[in-house]
N, CA, C and O of each residue as an XYZ file, in Angstrom:
620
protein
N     -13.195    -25.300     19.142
C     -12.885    -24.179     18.284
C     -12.566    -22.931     19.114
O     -11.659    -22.125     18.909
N     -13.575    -22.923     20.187
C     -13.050    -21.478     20.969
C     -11.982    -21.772     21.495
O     -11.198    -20.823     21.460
N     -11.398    -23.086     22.198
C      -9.874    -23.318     22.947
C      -8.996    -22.582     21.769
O      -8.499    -21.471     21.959
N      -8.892    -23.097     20.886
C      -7.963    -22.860     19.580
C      -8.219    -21.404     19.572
O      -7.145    -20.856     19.819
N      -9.106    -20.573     19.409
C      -8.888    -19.202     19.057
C      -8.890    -18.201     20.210
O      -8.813    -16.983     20.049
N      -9.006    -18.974     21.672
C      -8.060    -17.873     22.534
C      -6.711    -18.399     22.533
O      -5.777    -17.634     22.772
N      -6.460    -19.947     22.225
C      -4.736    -19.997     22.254
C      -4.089    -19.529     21.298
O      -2.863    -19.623     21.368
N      -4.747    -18.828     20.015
C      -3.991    -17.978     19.065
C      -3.626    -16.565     19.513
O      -2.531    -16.007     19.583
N      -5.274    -16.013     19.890
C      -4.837    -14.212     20.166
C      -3.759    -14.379     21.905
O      -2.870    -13.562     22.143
N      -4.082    -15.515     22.870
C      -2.877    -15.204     23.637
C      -1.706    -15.586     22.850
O      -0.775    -15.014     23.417
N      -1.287    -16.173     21.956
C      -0.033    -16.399     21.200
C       0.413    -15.488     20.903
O       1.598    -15.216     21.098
N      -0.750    -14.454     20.115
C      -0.240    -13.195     19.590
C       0.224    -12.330     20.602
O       1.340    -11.811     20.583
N      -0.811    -12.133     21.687
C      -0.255    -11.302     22.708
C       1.188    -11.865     23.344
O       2.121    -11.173     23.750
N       1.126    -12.852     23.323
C       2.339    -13.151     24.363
C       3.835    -12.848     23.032
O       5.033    -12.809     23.313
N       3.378    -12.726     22.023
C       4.467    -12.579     20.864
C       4.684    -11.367     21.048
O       5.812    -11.053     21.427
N       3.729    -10.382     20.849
C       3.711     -9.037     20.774
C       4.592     -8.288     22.206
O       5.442     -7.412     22.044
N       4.229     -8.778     23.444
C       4.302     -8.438     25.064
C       6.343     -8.758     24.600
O       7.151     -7.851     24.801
N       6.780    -10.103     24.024
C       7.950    -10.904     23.892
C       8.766     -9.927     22.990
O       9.988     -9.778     23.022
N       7.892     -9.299     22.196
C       8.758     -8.634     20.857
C       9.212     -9.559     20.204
O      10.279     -9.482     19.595
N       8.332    -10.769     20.237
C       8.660    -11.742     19.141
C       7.974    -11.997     17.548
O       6.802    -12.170     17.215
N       8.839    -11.957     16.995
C       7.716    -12.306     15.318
C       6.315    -13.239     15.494
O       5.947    -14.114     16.277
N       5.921    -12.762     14.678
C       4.179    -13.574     14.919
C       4.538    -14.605     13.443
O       4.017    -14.408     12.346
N       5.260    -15.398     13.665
C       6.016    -16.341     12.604
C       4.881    -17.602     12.553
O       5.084    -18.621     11.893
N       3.579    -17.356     13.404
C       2.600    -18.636     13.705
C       1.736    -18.744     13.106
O       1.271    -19.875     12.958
N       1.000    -17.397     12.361
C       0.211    -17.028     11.781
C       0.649    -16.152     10.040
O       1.834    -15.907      9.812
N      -0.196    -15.862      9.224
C       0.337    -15.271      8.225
C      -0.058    -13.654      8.267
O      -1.278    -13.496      8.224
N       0.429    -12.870      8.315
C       0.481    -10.871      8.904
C       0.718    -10.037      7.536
O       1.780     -9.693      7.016
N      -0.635     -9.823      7.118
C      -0.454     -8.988      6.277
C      -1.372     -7.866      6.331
O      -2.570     -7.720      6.574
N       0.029     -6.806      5.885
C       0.158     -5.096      5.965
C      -0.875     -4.683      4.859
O      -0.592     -5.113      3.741
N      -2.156     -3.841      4.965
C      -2.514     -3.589      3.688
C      -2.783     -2.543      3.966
O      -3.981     -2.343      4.163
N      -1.743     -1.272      4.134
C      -1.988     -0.083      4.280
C      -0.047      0.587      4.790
O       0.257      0.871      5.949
N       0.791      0.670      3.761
C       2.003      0.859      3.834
C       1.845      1.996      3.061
O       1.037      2.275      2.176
N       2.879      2.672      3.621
C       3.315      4.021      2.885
C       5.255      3.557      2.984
O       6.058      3.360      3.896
N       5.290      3.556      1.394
C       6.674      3.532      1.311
C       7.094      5.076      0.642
O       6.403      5.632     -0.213
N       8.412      5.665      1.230
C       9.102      6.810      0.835
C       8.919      7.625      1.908
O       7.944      7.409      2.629
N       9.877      8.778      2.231
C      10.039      9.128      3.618
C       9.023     10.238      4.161
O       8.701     10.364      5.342
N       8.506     11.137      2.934
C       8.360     12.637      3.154
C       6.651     12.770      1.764
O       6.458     12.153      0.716
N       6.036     13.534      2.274
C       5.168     14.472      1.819
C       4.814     15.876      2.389
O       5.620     16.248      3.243
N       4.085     16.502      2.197
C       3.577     18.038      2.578
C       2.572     17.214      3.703
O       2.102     18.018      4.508
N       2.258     16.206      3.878
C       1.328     16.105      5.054
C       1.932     15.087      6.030
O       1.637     15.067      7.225
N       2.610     14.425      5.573
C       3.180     13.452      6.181
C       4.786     13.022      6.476
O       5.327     12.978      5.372
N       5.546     12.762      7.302
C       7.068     12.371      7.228
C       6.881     10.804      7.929
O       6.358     10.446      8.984
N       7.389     10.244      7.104
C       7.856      8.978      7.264
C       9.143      8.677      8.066
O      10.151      8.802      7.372
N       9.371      8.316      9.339
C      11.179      8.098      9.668
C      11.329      6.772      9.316
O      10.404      5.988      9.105
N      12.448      6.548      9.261
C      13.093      5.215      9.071
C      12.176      4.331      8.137
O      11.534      3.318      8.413
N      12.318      5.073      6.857
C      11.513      4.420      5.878
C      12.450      3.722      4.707
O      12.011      3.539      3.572
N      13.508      3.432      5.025
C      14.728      3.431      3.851
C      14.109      1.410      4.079
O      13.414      0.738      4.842
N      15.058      1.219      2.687
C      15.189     -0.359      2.220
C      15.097     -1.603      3.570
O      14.426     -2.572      3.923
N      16.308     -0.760      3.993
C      16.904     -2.073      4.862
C      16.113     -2.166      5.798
O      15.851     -3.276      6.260
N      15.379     -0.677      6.445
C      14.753     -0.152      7.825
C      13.219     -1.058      8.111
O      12.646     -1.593      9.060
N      12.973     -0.807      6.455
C      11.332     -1.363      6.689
C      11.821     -3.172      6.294
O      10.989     -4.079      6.286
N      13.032     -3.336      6.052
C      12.997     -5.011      5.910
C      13.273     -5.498      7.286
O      12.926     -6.639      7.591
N      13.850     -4.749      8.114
C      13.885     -5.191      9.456
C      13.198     -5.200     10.532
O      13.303     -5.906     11.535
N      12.131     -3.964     10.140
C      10.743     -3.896     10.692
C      10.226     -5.179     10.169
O       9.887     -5.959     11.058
N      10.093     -5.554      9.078
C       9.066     -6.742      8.788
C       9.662     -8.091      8.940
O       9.143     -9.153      8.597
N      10.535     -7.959      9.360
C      11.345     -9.008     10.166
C      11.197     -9.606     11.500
O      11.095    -10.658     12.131
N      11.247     -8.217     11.569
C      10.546     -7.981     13.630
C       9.643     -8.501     14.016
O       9.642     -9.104     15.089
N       8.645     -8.406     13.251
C       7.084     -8.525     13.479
C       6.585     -9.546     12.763
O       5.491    -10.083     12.934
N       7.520     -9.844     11.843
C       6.716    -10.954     11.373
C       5.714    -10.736      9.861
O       4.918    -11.599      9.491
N       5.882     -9.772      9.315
C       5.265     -9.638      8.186
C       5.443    -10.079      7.514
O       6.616    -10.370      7.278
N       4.176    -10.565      6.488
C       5.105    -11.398      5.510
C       4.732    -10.678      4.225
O       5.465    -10.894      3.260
N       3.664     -9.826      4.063
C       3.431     -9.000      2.554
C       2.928     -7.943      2.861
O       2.015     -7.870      3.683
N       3.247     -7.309      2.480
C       2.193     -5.834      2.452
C       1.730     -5.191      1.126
O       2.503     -5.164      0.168
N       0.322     -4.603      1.039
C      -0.182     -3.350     -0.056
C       0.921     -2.296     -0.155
O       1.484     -2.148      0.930
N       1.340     -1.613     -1.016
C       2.198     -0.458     -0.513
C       2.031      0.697     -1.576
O       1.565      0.410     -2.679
N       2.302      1.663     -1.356
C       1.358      2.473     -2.456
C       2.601      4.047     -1.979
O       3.255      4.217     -0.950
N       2.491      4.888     -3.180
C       3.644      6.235     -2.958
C       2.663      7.013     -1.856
O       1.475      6.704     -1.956
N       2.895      7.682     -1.138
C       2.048      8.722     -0.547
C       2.676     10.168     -1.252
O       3.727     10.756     -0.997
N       1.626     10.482     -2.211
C       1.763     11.444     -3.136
C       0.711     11.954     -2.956
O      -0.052     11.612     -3.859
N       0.043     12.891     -1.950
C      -1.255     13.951     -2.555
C      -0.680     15.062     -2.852
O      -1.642     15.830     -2.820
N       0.523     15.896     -3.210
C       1.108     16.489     -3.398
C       1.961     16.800     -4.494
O       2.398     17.877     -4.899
N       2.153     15.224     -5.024
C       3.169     15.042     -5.807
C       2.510     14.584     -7.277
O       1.366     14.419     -7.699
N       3.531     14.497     -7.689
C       2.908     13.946     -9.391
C       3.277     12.554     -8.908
O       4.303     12.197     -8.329
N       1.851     11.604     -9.397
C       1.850     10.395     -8.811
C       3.083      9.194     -9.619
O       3.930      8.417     -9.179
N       2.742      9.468    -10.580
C       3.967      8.691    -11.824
C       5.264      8.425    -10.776
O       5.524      7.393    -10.158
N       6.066      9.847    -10.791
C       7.701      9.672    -10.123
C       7.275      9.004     -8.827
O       7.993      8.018     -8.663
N       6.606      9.108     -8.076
C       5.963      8.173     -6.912
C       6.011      6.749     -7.019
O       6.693      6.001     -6.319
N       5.205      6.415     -7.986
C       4.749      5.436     -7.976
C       6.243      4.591     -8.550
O       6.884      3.745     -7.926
N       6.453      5.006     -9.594
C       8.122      4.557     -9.981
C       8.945      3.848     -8.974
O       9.544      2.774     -9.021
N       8.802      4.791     -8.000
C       9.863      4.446     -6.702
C       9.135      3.273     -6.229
O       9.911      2.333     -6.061
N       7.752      2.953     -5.917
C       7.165      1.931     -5.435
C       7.190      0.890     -6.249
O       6.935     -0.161     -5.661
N       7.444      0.763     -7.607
C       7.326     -0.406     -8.354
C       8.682     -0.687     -8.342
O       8.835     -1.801     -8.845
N       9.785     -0.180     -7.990
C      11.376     -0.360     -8.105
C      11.135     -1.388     -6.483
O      11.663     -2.500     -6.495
N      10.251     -0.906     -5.011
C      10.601     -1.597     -4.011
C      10.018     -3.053     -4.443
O      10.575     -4.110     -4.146
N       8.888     -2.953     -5.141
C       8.225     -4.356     -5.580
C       8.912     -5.162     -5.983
O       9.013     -6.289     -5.496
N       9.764     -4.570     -7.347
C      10.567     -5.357     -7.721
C      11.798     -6.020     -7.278
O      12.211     -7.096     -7.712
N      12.435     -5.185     -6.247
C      13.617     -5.872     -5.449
C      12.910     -6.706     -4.541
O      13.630     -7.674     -4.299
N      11.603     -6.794     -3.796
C      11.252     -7.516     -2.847
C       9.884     -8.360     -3.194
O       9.092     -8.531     -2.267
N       9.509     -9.007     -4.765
C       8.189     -9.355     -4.904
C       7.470    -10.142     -3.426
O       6.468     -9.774     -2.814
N       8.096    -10.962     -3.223
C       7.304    -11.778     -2.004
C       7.097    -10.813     -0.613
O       6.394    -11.055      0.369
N       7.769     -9.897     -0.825
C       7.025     -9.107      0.358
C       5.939     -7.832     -0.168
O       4.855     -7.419      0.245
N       6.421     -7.638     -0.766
C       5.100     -6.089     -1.436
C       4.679     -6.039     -2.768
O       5.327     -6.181     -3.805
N       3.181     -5.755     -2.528
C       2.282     -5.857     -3.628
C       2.087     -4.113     -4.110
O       1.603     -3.308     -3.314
N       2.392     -3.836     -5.054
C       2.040     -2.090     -5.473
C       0.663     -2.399     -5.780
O       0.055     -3.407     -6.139
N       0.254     -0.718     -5.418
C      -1.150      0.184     -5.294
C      -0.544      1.122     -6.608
O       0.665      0.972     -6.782
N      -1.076      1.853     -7.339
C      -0.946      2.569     -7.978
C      -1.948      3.741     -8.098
O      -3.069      3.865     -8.590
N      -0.661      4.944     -7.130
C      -1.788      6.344     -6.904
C      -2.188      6.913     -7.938
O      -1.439      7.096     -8.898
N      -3.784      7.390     -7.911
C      -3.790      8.166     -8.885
C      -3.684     10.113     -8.580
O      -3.286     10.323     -7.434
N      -3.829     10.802     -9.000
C      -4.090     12.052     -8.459
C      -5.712     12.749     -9.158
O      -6.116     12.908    -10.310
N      -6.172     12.965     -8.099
C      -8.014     12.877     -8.192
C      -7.737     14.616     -9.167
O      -8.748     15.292     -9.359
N      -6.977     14.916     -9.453
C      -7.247     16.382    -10.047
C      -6.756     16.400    -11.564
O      -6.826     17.421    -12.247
N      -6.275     15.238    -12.018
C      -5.459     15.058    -13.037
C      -6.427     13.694    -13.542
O      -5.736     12.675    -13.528
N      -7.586     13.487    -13.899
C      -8.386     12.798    -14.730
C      -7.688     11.933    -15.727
O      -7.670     10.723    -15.955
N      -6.999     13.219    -16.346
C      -6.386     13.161    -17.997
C      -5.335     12.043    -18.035
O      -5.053     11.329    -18.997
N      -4.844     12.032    -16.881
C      -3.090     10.978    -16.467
C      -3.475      9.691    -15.982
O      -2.574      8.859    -15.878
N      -5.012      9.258    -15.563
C      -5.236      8.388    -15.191
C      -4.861      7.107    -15.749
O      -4.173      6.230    -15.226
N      -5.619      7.133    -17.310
C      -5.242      6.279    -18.031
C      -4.112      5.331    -18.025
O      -4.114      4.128    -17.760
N      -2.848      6.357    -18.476
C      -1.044      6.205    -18.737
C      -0.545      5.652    -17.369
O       0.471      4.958    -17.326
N      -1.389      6.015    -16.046
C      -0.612      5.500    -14.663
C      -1.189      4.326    -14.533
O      -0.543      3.500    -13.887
N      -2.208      4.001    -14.950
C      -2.890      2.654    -14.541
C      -2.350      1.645    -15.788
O      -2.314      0.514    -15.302
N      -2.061      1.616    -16.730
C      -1.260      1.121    -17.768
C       0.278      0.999    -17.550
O       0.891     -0.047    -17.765
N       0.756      1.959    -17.181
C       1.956      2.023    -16.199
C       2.146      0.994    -14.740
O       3.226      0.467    -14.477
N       1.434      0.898    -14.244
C       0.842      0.213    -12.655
C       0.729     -1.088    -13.494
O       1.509     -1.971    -13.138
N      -0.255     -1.445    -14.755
C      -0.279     -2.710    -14.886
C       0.838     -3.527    -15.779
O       0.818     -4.686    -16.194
N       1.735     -2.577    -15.906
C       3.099     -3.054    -16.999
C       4.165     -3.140    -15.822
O       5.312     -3.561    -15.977
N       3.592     -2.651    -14.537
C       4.673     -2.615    -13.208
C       4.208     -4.126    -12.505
O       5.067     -4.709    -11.844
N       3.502     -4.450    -12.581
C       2.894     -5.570    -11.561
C       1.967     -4.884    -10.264
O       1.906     -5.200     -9.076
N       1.366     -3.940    -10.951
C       0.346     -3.394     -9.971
C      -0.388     -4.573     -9.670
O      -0.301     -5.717    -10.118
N      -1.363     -3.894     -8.552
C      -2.124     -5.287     -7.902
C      -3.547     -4.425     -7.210
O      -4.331     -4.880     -6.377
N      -3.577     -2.932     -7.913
C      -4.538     -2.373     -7.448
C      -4.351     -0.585     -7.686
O      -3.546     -0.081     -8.469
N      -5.263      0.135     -6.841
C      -5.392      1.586     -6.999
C      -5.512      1.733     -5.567
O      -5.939      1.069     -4.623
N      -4.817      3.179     -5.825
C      -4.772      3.919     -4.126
C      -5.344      4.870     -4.804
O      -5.088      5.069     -5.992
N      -6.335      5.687     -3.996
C      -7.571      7.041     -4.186
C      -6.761      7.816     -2.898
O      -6.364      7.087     -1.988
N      -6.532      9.167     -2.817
C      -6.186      9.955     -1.679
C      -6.598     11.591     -2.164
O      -5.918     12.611     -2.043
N      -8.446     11.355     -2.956
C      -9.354     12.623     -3.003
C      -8.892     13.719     -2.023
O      -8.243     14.756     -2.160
N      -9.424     13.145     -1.070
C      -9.201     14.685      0.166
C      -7.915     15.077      0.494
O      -7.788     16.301      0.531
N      -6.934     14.445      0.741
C      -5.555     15.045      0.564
C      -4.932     15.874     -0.213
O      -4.136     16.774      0.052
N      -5.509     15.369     -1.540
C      -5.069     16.248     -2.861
C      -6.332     17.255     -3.249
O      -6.524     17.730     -4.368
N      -7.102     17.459     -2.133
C      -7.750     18.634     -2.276
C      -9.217     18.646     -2.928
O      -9.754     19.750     -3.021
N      -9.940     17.473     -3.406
C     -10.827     17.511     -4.577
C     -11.825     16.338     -3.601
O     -11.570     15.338     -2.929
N     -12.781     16.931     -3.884
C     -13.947     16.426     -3.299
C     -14.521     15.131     -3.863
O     -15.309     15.131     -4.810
N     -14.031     13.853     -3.150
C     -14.441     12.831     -3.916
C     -15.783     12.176     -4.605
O     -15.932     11.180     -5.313
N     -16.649     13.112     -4.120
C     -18.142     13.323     -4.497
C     -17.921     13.573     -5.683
O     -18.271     12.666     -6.437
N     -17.247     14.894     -6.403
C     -17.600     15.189     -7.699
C     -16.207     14.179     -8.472
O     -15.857     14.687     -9.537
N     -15.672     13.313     -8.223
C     -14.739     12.668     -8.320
C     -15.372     11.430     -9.549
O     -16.020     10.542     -8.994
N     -15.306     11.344    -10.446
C     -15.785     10.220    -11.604
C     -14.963      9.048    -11.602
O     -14.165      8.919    -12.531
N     -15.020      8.275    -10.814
C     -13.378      7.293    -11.090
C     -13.892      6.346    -11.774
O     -13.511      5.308    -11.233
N     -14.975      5.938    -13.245
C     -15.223      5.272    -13.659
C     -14.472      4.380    -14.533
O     -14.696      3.184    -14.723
N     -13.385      5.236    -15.137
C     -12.438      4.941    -15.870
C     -11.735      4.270    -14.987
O     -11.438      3.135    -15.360
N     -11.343      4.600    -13.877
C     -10.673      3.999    -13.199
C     -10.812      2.533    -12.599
O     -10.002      1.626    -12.411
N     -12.515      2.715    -12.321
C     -12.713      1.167    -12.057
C     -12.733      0.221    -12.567
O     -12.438     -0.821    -11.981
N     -13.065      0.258    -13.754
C     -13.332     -1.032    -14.967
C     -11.966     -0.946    -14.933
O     -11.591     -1.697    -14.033
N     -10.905     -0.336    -15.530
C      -9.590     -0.895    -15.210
C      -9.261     -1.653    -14.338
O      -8.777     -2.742    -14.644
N      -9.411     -1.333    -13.190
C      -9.477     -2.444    -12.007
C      -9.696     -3.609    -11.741
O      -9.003     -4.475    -11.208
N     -11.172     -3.598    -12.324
C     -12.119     -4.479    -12.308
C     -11.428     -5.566    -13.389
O     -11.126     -6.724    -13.099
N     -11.286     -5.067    -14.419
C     -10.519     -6.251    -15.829
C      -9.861     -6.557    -15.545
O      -9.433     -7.539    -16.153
N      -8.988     -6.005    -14.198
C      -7.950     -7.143    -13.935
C      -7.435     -7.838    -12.656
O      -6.337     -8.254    -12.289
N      -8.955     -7.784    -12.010
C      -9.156     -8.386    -10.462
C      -8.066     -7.780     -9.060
O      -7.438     -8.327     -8.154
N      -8.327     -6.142     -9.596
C      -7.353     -5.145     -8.699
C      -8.352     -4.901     -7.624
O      -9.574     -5.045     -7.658
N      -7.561     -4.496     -6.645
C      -8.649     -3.694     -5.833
C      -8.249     -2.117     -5.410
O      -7.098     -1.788     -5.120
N      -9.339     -1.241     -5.423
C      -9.233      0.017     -4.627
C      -9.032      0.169     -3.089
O      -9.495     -0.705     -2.357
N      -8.528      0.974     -2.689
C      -8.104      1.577     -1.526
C      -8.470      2.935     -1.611
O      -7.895      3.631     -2.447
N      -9.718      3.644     -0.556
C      -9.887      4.300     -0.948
C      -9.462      5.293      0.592
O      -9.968      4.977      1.669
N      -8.447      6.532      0.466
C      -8.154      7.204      1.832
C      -9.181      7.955      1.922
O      -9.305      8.884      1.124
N     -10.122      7.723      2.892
C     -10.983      8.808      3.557
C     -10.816      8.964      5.065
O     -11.470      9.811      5.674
């Protein structure tokens, strides 16, 4: 068993050192930011084709992917992320952000997320300013929970 699992991670290394796809193993992304730009963050070369050739490169075969919106109204965000899902199901699974200051919208986005083929919730409290301590995401979880989603929570 140990022969076998240093001849994997040198596989990987020698893939990685090669710039070759890790096509040996199965590589999954669970922490993607699709869309180019926020107030905290810039994304380069985040367009369609860019990140299909990145995951080409390397060998990915699915990723989590979620809007990076602490800034933004999460809805038009998330929109854009359920449009990449849908052109690419076998590669990306949507997160569906919520915005920790907007309680009231939770509901309609997670109903939204699950009429999209959500596959979970992205939390990004401290970004959007609100202290995830006084943060209630109860509503949020049993949603989750009923439908075997998982949280992601940015701290």
């Amino acid at each position: 068993m140990e022969d076998m699992r240093k001849k994997t991670h040198r596989t990987v290394l020698e893939c990685i050192t090669a710039g070759t796809p890790l096509d040996h193993i199965p590589v999954l992304d669970l922490h993607t930011h699709m869309g180019s730009s926020s107030r905290h963050y810039y994304v380069p070369r985040s367009g369609k084709a860019q990140i299909q050739a990145y995951f080409d490169r390397y060998g990915i075969d699915h990723a989590l992917t979620f809007a990076l919106s602490p800034t933004t109204d999460p809805e038009v965000k998330n929109n854009s992320i359920y449009t990449w899902t849908d052109q690419f199901p076998l590669r990306f699974s949507a997160l569906t952000a919520l915005h920790a200051a907007f309680p009231e919208d939770w509901r309609a986005l997670l109903e939204q997320g699950a009429a999209r083929g959500s596959r979970g919730i992205k939390l990004l409290s401290d970004y959007q300013g609100v202290d995830e301590l006084k943060s209630d995401y109860s509503e949020a979880f049993d949603f989750a929970e009923g439908r075997g989603w998982i949280v992601l929570n940015h701290d």
